[in-house]
C-alpha positions in Angstrom: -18.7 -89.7 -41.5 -15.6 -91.7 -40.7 -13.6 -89.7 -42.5 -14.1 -87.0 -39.7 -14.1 -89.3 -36.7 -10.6 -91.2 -37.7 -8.3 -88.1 -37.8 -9.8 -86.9 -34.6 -9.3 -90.3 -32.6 -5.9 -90.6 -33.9 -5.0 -87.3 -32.5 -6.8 -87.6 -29.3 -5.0 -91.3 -28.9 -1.5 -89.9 -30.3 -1.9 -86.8 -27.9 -2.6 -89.4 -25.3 0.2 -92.0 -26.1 2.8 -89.0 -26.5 2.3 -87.5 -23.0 2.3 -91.0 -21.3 5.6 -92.0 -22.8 7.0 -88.4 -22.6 6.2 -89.1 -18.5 7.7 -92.2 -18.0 11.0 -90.7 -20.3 11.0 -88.1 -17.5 10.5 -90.4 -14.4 13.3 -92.4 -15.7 15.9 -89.6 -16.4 15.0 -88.0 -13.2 15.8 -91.6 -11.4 19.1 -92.0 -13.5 20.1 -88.6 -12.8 23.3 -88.3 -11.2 25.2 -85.1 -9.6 28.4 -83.9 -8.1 28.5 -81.7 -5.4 29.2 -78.5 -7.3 25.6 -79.2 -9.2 24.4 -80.0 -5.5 25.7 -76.5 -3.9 24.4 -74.5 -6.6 20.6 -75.8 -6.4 21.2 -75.0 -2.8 21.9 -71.4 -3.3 19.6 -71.1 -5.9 16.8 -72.0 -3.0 18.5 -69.5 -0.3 20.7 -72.5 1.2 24.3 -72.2 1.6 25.5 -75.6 2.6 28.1 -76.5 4.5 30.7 -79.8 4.0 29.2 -82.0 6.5 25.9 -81.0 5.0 27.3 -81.7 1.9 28.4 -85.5 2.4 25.1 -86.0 4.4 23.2 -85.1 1.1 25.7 -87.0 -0.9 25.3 -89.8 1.1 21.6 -89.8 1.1 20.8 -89.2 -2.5 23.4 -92.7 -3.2 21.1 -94.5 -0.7 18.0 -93.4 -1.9 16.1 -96.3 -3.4 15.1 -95.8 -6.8 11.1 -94.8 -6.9 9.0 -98.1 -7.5 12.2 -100.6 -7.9 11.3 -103.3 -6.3 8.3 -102.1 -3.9 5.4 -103.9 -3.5 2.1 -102.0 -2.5 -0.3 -103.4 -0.3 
């Protein structure tokens, strides 16, 4: 009987482990990601934006500031 109930609890944990560390891999290249304003522009056309260069060092400016999700904040 265990020799059915191992394989399947192995898979069921590694399937589980695997997507948990593949999510936190994710949510810390997405927080270390870094682009220039060519990378910037382009994701702007691509959603029907075309941005000017005021617009351009605002979003700049902002995405520099931007606290890093979780870093530091305490929940109440």
């Amino acid at each position: 009987m265990w020799q059915y109930i191992t394989p399947v609890l192995t898979l069921i944990l590694g399937l589980a482990g695997g997507f948990a560390i593949g999510v936190w891999y994710l949510k810390n290249q997405m927080t270390n990601m870094q682009m220039d304003e060519k990378q910037i522009q382009q994701i702007a056309r691509s959603m029907g934006m075309n941005l000017n260069q005021k617009q351009m060092n605002q979003l700049s400016r902002k995405m520099q500031t931007q606290p890093k999700s979780g870093a530091g904040k305490k929940k109440k």
